[in-house]
C-alpha positions in Angstrom: 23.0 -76.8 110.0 23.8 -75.0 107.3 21.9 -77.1 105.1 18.6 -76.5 106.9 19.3 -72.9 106.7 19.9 -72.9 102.8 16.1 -74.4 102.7 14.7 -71.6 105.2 16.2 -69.0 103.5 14.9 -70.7 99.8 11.5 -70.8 100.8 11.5 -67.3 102.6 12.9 -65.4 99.6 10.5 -67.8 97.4 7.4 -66.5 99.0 8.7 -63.0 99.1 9.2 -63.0 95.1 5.6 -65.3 94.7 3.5 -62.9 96.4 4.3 -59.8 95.0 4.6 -61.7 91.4 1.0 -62.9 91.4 -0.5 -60.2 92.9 1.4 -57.8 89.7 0.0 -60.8 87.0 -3.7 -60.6 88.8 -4.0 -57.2 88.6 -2.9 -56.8 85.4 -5.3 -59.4 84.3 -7.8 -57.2 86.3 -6.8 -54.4 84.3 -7.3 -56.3 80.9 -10.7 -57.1 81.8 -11.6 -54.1 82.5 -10.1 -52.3 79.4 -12.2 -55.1 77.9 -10.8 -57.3 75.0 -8.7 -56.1 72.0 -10.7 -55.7 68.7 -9.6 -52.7 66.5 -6.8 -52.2 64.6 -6.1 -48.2 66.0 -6.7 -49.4 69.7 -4.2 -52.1 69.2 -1.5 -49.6 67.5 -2.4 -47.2 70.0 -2.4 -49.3 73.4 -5.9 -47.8 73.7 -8.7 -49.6 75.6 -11.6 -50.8 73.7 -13.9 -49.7 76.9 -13.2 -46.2 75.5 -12.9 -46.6 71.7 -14.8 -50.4 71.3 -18.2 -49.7 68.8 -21.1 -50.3 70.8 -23.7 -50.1 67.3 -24.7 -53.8 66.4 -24.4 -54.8 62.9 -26.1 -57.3 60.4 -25.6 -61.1 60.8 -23.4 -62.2 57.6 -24.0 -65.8 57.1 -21.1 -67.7 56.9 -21.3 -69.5 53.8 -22.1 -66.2 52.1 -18.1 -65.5 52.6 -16.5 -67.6 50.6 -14.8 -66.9 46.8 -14.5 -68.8 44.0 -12.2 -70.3 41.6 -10.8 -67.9 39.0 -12.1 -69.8 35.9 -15.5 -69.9 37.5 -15.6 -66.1 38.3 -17.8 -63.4 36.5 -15.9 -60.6 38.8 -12.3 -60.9 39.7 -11.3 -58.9 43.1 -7.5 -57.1 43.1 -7.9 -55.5 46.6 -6.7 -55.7 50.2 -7.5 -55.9 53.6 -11.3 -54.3 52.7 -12.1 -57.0 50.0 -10.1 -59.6 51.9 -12.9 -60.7 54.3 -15.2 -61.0 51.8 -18.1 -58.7 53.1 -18.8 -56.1 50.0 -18.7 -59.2 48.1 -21.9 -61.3 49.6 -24.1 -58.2 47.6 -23.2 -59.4 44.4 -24.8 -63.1 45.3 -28.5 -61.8 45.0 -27.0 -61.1 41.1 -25.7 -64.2 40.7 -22.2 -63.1 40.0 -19.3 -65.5 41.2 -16.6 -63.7 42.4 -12.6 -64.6 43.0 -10.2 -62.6 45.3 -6.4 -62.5 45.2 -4.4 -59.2 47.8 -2.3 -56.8 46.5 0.6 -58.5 48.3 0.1 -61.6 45.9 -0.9 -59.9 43.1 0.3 -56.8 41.0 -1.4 -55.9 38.1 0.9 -55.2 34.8 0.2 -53.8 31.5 -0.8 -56.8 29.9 -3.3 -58.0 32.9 -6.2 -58.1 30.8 -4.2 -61.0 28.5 -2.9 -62.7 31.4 -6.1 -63.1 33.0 -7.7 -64.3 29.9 -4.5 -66.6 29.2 -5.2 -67.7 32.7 -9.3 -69.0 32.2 -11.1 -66.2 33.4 -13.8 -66.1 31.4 -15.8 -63.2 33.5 -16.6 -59.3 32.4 -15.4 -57.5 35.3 -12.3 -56.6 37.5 -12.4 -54.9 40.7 -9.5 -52.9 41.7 -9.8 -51.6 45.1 -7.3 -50.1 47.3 -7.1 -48.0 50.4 -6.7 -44.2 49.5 -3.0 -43.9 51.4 -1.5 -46.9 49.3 -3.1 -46.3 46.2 -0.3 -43.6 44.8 2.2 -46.1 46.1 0.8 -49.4 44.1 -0.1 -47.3 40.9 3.5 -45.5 41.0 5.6 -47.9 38.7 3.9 -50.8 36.8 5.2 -53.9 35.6 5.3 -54.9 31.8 4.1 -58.6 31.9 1.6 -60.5 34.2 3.0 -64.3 34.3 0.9 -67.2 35.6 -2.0 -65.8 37.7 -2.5 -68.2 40.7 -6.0 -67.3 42.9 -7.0 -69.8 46.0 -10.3 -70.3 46.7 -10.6 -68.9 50.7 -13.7 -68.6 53.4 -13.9 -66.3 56.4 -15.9 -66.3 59.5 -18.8 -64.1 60.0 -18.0 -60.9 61.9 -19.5 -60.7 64.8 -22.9 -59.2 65.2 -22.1 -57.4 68.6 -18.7 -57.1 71.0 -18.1 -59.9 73.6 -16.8 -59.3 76.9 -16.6 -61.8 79.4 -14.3 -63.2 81.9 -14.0 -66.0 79.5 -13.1 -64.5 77.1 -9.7 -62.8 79.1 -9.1 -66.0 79.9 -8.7 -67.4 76.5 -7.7 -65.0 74.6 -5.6 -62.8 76.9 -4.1 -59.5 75.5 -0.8 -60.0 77.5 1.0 -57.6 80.1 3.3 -55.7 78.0 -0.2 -54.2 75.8 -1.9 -54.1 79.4 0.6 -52.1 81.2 1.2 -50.3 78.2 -2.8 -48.6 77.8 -2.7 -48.5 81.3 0.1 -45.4 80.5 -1.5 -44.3 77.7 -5.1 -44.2 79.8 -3.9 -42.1 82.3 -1.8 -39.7 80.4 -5.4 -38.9 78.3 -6.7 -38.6 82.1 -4.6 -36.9 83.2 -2.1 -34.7 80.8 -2.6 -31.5 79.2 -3.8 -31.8 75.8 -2.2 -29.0 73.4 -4.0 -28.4 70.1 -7.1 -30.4 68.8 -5.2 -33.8 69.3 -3.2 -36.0 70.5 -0.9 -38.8 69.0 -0.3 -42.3 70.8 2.2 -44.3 68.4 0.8 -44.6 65.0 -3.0 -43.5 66.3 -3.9 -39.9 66.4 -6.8 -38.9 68.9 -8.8 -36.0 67.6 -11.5 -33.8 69.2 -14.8 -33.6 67.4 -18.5 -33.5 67.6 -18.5 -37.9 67.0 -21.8 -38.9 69.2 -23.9 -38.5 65.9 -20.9 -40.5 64.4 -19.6 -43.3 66.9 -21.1 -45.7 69.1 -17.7 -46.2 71.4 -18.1 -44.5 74.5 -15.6 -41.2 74.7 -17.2 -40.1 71.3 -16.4 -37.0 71.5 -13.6 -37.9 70.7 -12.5 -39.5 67.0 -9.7 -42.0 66.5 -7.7 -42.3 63.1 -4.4 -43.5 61.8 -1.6 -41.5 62.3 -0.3 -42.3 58.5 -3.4 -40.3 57.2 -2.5 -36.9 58.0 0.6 -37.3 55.3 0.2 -38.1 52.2 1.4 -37.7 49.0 -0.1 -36.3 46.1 -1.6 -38.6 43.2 0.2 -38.3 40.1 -0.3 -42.1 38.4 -3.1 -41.4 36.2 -1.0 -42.4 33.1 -0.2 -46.1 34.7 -4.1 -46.1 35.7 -5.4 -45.8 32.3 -2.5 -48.1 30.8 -4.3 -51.1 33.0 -7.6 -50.1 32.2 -7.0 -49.8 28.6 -5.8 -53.2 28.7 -8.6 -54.9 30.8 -11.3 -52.8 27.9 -9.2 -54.6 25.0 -9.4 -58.3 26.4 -13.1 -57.8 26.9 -13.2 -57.2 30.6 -14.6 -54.1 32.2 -12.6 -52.5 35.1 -14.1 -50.8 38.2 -11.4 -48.7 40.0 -12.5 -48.4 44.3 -10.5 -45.9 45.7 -11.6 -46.4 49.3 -11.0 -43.4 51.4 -9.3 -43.0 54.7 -11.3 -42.6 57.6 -10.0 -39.2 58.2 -10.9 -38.4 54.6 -14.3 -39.4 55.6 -14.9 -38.3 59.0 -12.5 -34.8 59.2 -12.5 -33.9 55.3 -9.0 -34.2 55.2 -8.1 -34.5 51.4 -4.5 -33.9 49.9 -4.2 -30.7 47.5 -4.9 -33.2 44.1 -7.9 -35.6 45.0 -7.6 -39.2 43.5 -11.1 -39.3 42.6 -11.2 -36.0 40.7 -8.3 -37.3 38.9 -10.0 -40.4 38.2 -13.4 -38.4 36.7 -11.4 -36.8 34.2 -11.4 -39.7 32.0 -14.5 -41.1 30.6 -12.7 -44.4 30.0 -12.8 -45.3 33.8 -15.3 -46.2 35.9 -14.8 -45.1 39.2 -17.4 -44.1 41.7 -16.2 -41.2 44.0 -16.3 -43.1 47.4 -15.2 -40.4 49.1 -18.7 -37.9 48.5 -20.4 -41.3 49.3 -19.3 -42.1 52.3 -19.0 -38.9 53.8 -22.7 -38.4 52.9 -23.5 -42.1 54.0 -21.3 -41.5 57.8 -23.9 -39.3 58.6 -26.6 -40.9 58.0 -25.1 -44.3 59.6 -23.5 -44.5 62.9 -20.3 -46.6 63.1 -20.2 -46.4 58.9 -16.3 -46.7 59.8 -15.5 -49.1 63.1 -14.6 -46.1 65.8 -11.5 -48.3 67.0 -10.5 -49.5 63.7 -9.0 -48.0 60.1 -12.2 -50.3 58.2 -15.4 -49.8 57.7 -18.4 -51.6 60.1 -20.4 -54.6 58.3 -23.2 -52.1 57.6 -20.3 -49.8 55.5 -19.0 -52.9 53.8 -23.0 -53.8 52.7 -23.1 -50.2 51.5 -20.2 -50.6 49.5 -21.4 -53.9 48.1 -24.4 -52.3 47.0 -22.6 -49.5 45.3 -20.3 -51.6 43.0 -23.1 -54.1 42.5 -25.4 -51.5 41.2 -22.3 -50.5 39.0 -22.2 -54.4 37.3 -25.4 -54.5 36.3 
């Protein structure tokens, strides 16, 4: 007796927690579809949905075996940069030039005093490094510089092409699900920006800062009117590493190799003007010696001419800014 009762009871308080469980996992799954899937860097940080933030512009098809480097003895232009170099994109411009190009990150890779004889010592035999670095970390990797570059190690890597325009089907949930905790977590965010006053201009969720602006002529996502950026942007310190700047560009010039310095700007540089009191790229124009094209005027003249220059939901730029960088630092290694 008590036995059959033990079952009853199992399967009774089984059902009770089953039904309630999947119906929470279902609509949570709903909800992910319908906050469509993650693709942006600012919409992950800030457990925003890309059906509110996602870009909407399409962009050029890359081929995919433009988007592959090259081995370091075979390379005309050696590439020092991070996560905007890394995929390769700027890059495919210098192909119609017929300049071979090799890529190592910052992470892998710190540039010393003695570069330009380490790279040399190493079998590049090319005219040109790139060194390109996001505006908020360049003070940090210029501020202390190592004496001696050791054995320089560069893998040959490939990327996928980007994707020409954002996919969203059930499918796509299915495979690559987001996962509750993100879910439940834009859900909150969503309706607080419903729902909550908004003091001031903006709004910050985690590490991504919502800002009010005129963005339609900008953006492609769909609240344009309002502009997303990276928190971290909106504190910066001040450049003062000009003297370790010119130390590793007076060594690349005496081992025969030209340096090109991209400072690449923050979004928020770009898109709200926000600068810190001493500019990088003023500092960099001071010295003859350096060649260093002031991406910042460029690309804020270039975002208004282009919609989506800069991904809305992400901290990079859109395949059509990368091309317009590519073009810009080709034209410079002629």
């Amino acid at each position: 007796m008590n036995s059959l009762a033990h079952t009853f009871n199992f399967r009774k308080y089984s059902l009770t927690l089953i039904v309630p469980l999947t119906i929470a996992i279902l609509t949570l799954w709903g909800v992910e579809w319908y906050f469509e899937p993650l693709d942006g860097d600012l919409t992950r940080v800030g457990h925003l949905p890309e059906k509110d933030f996602g870009w909407n512009q399409s962009q050029p098809l890359i081929a995919q075996d433009q988007l592959k480097s090259d081995a370091l003895t075979d390379s005309d232009v050696f590439v020092i940069g991070d996560s905007f170099s890394e995929q390769l994109l700027w890059q495919t411009r210098l192909l119609p030039k017929h300049l071979k190009h090799s890529f190592i990150h910052w992470d892998q890779f710190k540039p010393c005093e003695n570069i330009g004889d380490a790279l040399r010592q190493a079998g590049f035999k090319g005219r040109y490094v790139v060194l390109e670095s996001l505006e908020r970390y360049f003070q940090q990797r210029m501020n202390a510089i190592c004496k001696n570059n050791g054995g320089i190690k560069v893998k040959v890597h490939s990327k996928p092409s980007p994707l020409m325009t954002r996919t969203h089907s059930l499918m796509t949930s299915i495979k690559s699900p987001t996962g509750g905790e993100w879910t439940l977590k834009t859900l909150i965010n969503k309706i607080k920006f419903t729902y909550l006053e908004r003091p001031g201009d903006f709004i910050v969720f985690n590490n991504a800062r919502l800002v009010a602006m005129d963005g339609c002529g900008l953006f492609s996502h769909q609240l344009c009117n309002y502009g997303l950026f990276f928190n971290g942007d909106f504190d910066k310190p001040a450049f003062d590493s000009i003297n370790n700047v010119l130390a590793i560009n007076n060594n690349l010039l005496k081992a025969g190799i030209q340096p090109v310095w991209l400072v690449v700007p923050d979004k928020s540089t770009v898109y709200l003007n926000k600068r810190v009191s001493t500019p990088i790229w003023d500092a960099l124009a001071r010295y003859p010696a350096l060649s260093a094209p002031n991406l910042a005027d460029l690309f804020i003249q270039q975002s208004k001419l282009v919609k989506d220059f800069y991904k809305p939901n992400d901290t990079h730029l859109s395949v059509n800014g990368y091309l317009y960088l590519g073009d810009l630092v080709a034209d410079r290694l002629q």
